[in-house]
C-alpha positions, 0 to 999 in steps of 0.5 A: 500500500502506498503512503499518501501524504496529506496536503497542507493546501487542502483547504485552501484548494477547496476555497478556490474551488467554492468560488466565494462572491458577493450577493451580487456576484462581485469577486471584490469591494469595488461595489461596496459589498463586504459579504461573501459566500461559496457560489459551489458546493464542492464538499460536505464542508463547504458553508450555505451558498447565497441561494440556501440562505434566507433573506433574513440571514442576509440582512442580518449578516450584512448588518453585522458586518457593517457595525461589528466588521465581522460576521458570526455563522449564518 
């Protein structure tokens, strides 16, 4: 059996993957959006993409970034 060794990029290849946008599809700031979530669902890690969180969730995120400049689980 050979040995597989684990990489250290693993996380950091599944973000990429995930391909993390704004609410309006922006990749950065430019629009003034500071939220972002996965656009795919690449494993069972991956968090809620934009479509399966609720409205409320948005708002409430969006505004919790805006006073706090970070955002709990949602």
């Amino acid at each position: 059996m050979a040995y597989k060794q684990n990489s250290p990029f693993k996380n950091l290849n599944r973000w990429f993957k995930e391909e993390w946008k704004t609410p309006g599809g922006k990749e950065d700031y430019s629009e003034g959006e500071n939220t972002f979530r996965p656009t795919k669902k690449v494993s069972k890690e991956t968090p809620k993409t934009w479509s399966e969180v609720t409205p409320e969730s948005k708002r409430k995120a969006q505004k919790e970034k805006n006073t706090k400049g970070r955002v709990t689980k949602y």
